[in-house]
C-alpha positions, 0 to 999 in steps of 0.5 A, spaced: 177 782 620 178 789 617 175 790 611 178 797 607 172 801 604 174 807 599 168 808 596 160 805 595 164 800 589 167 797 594 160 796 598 160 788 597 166 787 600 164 787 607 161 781 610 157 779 616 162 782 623 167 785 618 170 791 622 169 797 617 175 801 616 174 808 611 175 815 610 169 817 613 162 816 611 156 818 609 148 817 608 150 812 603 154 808 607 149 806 613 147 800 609 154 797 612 152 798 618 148 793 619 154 788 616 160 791 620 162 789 627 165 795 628 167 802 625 174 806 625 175 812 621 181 817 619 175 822 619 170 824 624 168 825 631 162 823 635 158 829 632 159 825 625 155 821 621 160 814 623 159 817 630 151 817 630 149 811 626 153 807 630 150 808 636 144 808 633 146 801 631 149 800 638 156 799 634 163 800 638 167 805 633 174 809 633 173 816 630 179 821 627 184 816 628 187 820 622 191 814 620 187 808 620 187 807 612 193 807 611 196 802 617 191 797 617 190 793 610 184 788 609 185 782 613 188 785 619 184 783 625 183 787 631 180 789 636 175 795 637 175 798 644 169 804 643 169 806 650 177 807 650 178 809 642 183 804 642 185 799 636 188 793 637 191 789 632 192 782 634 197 777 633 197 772 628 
């Protein structure tokens, strides 16, 4: 379940497999990734602080989508393909 998070205020709404789905993030952010099923940003790429925590954390991730914001909204559920890049929202 997509879970939109704008800034460390808004931490406590992600749970356990959620998909984290922000901006971008930064050293604060590495707590969620422990939560998060999955990660998908506007910003970054595989360089990026997203991109290297979350293979550390062996976690698929989509990266610079530009738009994930603003076209998922909380509750959405998706599938995350890290290999591919593609974000899939699911029927409901």
């Amino acid at each position: 379940m997509v879970k939109i998070i704008s800034d460390p205020s808004q931490f406590s709404k992600l749970k356990q497999g959620d998909i984290l789905v922000c901006e971008t993030t930064a050293p604060a952010w590495t707590t969620l990734f422990s939560l998060a099923g999955a990660i998908v940003t506007n910003a970054g790429g595989i360089l990026s602080h997203a991109g290297t925590v979350a293979r550390e954390y062996k976690l698929p991730a989509v990266l610079g989508t530009k738009v994930a914001v603003d076209l998922l909204k909380d509750g959405d559920v998706v599938t995350v393909d890290g290999t591919n890049g593609v974000v899939t929202i699911e029927q409901q």
